[in-house]
C-alpha positions as CSV (number, residue, x, y, z in Angstrom):
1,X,1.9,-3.4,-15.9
2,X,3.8,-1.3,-13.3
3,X,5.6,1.9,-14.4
4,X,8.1,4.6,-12.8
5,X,11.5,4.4,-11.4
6,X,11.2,3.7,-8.4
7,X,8.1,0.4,-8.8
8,X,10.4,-1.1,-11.3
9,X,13.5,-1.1,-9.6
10,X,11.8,-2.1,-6.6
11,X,10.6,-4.9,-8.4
12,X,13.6,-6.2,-9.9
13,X,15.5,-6.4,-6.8
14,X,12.7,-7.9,-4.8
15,X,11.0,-10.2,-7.1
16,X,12.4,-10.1,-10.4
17,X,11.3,-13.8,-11.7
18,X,7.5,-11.9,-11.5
19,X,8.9,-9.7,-14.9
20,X,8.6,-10.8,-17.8
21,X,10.0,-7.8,-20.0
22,X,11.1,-4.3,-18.9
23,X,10.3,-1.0,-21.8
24,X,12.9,1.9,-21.9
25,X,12.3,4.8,-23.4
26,X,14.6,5.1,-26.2
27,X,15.7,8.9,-25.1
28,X,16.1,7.9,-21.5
29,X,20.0,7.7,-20.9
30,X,20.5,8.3,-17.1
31,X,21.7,6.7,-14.2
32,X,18.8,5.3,-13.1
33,X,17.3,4.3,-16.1
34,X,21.3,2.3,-16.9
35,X,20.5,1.2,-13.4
36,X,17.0,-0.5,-14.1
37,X,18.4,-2.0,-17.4
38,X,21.8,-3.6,-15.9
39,X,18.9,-5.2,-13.3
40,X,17.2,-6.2,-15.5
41,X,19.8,-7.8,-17.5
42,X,21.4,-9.4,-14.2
43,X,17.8,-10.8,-13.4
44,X,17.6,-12.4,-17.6
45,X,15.1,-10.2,-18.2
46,X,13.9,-9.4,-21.7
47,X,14.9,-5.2,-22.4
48,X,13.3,-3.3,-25.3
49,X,13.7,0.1,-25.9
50,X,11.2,2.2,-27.6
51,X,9.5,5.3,-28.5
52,X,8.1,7.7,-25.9
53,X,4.3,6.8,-28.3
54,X,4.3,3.8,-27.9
55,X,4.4,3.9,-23.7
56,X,1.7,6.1,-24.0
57,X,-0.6,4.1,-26.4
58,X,-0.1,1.3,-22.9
59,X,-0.4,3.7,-20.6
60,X,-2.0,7.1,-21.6
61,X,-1.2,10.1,-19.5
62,X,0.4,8.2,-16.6
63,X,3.2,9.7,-15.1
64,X,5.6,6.4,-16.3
65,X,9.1,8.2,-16.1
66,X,10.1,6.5,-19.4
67,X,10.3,2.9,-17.5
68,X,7.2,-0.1,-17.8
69,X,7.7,-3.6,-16.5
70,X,5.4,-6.4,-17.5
71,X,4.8,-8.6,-14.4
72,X,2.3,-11.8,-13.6
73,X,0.3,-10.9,-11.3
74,X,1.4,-10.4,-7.1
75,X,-0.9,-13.5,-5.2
76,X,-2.7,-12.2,-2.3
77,X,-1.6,-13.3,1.3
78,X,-3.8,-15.8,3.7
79,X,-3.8,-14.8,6.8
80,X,-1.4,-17.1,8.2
81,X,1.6,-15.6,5.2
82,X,0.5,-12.5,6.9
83,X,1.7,-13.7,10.8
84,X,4.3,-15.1,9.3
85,X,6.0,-12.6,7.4
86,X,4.9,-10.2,10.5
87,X,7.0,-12.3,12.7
88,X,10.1,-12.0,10.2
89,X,9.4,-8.0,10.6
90,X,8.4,-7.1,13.9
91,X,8.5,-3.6,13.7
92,X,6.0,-4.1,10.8
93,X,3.4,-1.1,9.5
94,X,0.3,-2.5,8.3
95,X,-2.7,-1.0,7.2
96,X,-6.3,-2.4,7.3
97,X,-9.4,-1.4,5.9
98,X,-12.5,-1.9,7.6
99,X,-14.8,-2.9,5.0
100,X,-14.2,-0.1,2.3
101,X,-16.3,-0.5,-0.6
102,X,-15.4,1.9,-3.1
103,X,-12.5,0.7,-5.5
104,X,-11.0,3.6,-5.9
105,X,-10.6,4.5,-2.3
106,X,-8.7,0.9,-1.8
107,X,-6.7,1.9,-5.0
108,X,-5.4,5.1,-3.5
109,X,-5.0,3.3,0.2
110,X,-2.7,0.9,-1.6
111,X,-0.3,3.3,-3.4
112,X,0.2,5.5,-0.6
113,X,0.7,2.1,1.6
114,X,3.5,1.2,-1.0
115,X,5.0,4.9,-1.1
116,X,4.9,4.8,3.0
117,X,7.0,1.3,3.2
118,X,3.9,-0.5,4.4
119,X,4.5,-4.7,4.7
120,X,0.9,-5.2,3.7
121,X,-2.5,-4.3,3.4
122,X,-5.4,-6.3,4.8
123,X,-9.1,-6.4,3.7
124,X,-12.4,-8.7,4.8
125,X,-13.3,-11.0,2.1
126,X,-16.9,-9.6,2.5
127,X,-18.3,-6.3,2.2
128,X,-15.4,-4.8,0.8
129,X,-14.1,-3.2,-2.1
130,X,-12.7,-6.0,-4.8
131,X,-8.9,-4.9,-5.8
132,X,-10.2,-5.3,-9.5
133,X,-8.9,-3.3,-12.4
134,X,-10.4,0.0,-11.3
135,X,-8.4,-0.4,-7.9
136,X,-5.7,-1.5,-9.7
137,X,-5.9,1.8,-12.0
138,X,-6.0,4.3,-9.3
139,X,-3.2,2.2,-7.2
140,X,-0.7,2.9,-10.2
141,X,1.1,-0.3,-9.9
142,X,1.5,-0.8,-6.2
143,X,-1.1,-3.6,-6.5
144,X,2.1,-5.3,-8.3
145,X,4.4,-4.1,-5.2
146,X,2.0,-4.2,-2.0
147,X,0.7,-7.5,-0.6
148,X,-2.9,-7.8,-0.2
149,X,-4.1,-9.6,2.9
150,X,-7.6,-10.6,2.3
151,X,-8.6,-12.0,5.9
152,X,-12.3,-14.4,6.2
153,X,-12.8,-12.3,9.9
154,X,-10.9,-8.9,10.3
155,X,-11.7,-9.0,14.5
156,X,-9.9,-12.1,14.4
157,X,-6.8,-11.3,12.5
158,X,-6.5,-7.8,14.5
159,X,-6.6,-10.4,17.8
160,X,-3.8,-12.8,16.1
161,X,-1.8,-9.9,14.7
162,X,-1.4,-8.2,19.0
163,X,-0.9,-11.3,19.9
164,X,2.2,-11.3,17.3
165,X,3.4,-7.9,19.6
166,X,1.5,-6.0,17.5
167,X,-0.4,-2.4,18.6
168,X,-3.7,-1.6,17.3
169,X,-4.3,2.3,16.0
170,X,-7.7,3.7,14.5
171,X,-8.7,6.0,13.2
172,X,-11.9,8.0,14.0
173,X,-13.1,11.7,14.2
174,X,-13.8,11.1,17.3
175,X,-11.1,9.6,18.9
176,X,-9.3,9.8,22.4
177,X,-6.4,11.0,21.2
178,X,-4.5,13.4,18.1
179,X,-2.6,10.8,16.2
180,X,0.7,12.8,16.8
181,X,0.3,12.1,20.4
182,X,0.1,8.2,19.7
183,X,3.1,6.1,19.5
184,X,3.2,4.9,15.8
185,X,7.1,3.2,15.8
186,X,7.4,-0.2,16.3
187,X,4.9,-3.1,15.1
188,X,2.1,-1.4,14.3
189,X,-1.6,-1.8,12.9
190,X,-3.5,1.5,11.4
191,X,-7.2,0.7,10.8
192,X,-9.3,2.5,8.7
193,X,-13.0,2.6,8.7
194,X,-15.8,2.5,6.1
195,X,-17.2,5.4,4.2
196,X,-19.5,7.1,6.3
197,X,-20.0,3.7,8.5
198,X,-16.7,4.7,10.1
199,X,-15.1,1.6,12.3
200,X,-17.7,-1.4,12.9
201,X,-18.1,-2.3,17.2
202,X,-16.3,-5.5,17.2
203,X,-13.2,-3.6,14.8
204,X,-13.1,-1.0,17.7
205,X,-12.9,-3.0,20.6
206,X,-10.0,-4.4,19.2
207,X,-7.5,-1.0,19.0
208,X,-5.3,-0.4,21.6
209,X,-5.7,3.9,20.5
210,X,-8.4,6.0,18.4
211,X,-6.6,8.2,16.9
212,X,-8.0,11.5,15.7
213,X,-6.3,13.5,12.6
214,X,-6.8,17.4,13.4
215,X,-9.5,19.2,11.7
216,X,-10.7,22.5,11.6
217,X,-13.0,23.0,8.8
218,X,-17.0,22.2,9.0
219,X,-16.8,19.0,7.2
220,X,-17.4,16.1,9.8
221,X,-14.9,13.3,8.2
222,X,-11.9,13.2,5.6
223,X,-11.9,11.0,2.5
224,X,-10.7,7.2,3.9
225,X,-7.8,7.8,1.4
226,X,-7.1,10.9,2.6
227,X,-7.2,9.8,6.5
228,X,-5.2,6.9,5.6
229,X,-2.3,8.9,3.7
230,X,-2.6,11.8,7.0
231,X,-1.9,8.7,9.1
232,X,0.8,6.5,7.0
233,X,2.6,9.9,6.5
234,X,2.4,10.7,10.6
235,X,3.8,7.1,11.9
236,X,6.7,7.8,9.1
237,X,7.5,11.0,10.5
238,X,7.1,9.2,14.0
239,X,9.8,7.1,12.6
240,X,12.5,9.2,11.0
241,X,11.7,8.9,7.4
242,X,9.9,12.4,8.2
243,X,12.4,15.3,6.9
């Protein structure tokens, strides 16, 4: 299920043979919910329009904006639909994750990689969280939105993706550089670490910048999430989407 505005119409202009059926909330009579239905109805898409109760018997508490979509499932990327959709986009954001292994942390990384316009996220196959239905929970449909990128070797994909013209940013406390002095337009790779573990060696060698997000309290690290969503937000700024 993906709910809100903005995921559903995203959806039905970008992939709209994925839904199935699109809920409106019976009471919801604006311009963009008219524009999500006449999409929908362009695309042959089933519409049903129905009490504000029954949205929240599907979806509880969520913020859904009186809009649901029913969609199979978005496949994940191999690494070589990854190159290749980075060398349709070259001034591509991505985001990886350096083996994060709590699901809710990859949850949040992924809806603040969809809000932030990022072409995909990429995770190692081992020793990583699995984008299961707890991720999937806390990433509040962008699981539906965002690629996945789920990569055998991380080193090696982070060495295919500069070779694609690609630059190579992570993030760590103790990095060279604040990551408002770093150049974040243009193709670009932000890597996050673990929890606690931070980046691994063979992950570090491989960034072109360490970036370091300003901190002033006594706490060592930020929340992965957190660092990611400082970062994302930083390289959009960097990029003119920052007013």
């Amino acid at each position: 299920m993906v709910y809100g505005l903005h995921a559903v119409r995203a959806l039905l202009m970008r992939d709209p043979q994925r839904v199935s059926r699109v809920y409106l909330q019976q009471d919801r009579r604006d311009a963009r919910a008219d524009e999500i239905e006449r999409l929908a109805h362009a695309a042959g898409r089933a519409v049903e329009r129905v009490d504000a109760r029954r949205l929240q018997a599907r979806l509880g508490q969520a913020v859904h904006q009186g809009v649901l979509a029913e969609v199979a499932p978005l496949a994940g990327w191999s690494e070589q639909q990854l190159l290749d959709a980075v060398i349709r986009t070259p001034d591509a954001l991505l985001l990886a994750l350096d083996g994060v292994q709590d699901p809710h942390n990859l949850g949040a990384c992924l809806r603040t990689a969809d809000a932030c316009g990022v072409l995909a996220l990429i995770v190692p196959r081992d020793r990583a969280a699995p984008l299961n239905a707890s991720a999937r929970k806390v990433a509040a449909g962008a699981a539906e939105t965002t690629p996945v990128a789920t990569v055998t070797n991380l080193a090696r994909t982070l060495g295919l993706l500069k070779g694609a013209g690609l630059w190579i940013v992570g993030a760590d406390a103790q990095g060279s550089q604040p990551a408002h002095q770093i150049d974040l337009t243009g193709g670009r790779v932000l890597v996050m670490g673990a929890e606690g573990a931070g980046l691994r060696q063979l992950t570090r060698r491989h960034c072109d910048w360490l970036a370091r997000l300003p901190s002033r309290g006594a706490v060592e690290s930020l929340n992965v999430s957190v660092a990611a969503g400082m970062l994302l937000y930083e390289a959009l700024r960097q990029r003119g989407e920052g007013g």
